[in-house]
C-alpha positions as CSV (number, residue, x, y, z in Angstrom):
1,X,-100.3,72.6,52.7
2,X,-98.4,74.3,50.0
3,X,-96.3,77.3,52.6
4,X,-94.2,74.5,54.3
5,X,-91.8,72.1,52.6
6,X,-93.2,68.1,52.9
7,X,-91.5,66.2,55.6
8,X,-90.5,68.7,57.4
9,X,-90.3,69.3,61.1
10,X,-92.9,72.3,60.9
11,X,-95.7,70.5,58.9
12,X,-95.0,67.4,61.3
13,X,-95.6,70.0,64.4
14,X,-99.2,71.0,62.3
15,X,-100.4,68.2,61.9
16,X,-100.2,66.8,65.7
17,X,-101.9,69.8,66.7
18,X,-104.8,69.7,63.5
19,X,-104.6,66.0,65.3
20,X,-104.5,67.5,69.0
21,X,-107.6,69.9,67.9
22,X,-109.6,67.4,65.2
23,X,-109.6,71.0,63.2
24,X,-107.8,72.2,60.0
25,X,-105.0,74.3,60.4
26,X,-105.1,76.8,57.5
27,X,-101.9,78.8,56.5
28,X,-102.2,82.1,54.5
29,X,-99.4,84.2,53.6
30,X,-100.6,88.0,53.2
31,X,-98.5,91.1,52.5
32,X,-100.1,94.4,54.8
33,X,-97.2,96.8,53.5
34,X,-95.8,99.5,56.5
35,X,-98.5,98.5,58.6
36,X,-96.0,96.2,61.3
37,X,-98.8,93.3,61.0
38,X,-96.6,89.8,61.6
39,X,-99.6,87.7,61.6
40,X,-103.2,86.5,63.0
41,X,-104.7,83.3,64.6
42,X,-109.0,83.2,63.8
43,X,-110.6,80.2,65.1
44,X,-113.6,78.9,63.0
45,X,-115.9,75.9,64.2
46,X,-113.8,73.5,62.1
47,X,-110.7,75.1,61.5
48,X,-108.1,77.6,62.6
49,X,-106.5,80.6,60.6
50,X,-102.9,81.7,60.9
51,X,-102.1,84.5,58.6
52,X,-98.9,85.4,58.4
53,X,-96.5,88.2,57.0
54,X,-95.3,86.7,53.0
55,X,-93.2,89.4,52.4
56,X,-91.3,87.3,49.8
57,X,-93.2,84.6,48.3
58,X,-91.6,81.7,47.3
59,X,-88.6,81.8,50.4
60,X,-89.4,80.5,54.0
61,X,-88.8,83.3,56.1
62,X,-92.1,83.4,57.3
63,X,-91.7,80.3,59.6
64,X,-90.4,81.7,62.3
65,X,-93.6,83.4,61.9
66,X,-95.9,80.7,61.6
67,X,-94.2,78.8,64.5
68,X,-94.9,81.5,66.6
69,X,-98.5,81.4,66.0
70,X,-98.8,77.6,66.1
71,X,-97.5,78.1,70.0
72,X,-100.4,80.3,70.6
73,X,-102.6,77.6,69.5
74,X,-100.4,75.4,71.5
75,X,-101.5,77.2,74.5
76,X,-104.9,77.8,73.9
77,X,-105.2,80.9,72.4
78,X,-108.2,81.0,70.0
79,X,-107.4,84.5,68.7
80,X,-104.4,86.8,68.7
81,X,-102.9,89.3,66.3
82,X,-99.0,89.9,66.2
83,X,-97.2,93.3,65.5
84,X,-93.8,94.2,65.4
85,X,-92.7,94.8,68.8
86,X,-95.9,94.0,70.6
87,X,-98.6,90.9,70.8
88,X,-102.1,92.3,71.1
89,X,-104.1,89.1,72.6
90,X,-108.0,89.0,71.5
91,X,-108.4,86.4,74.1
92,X,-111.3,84.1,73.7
93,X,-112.1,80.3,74.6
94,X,-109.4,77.8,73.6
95,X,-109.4,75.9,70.2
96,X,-112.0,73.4,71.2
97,X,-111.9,69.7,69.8
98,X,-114.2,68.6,67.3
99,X,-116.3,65.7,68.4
100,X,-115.5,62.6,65.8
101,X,-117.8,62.0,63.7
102,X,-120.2,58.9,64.3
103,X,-119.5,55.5,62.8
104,X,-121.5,53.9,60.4
């Protein structure tokens, strides 16, 4: 998890909800010039996408961006996409859980 620094209270707050889900939380940072895109939440059967706006790589600007989409996730919303000045909500089931996995 290279986009947030170790330790800190962000990758703490992803990992209780990878945890919470029993699903990967995958961050990619993605640059849509003049198009007002902030970011994106895809579930997948064993993980969950959050792209967000990396308009400078390399600084953290971006978490406000990402903790906005984790509380999406937080609240059971599956898919969304963000835009400057409006949320458009593709509203679909909830993050399920992933049953564990049988022991040997």
């Amino acid at each position: 998890m290279h986009e947030v620094q170790p330790g800190s209270a962000l990758e703490q707050r992803i990992k209780a909800i990878e945890a919470h889900l029993g699903k990967r939380i995958i961050l990619c940072g993605v640059r849509v010039p003049g198009s007002g895109f902030r970011g994106r939440i895809t579930e997948r059967r064993r993980h969950v996408v959050l792209e967000y706006r990396d308009t400078t790589p390399g600084f953290f600007w971006h978490y406000e961006i990402i903790e906005e989409l984790l509380t999406y996730v937080e609240q059971g919303r599956g898919s969304a996409t963000i835009f400057e000045g409006n949320i458009q909500y593709v509203i679909g089931p909830p993050p399920r859980r992933q049953p564990a996995p049988p022991e040997s």
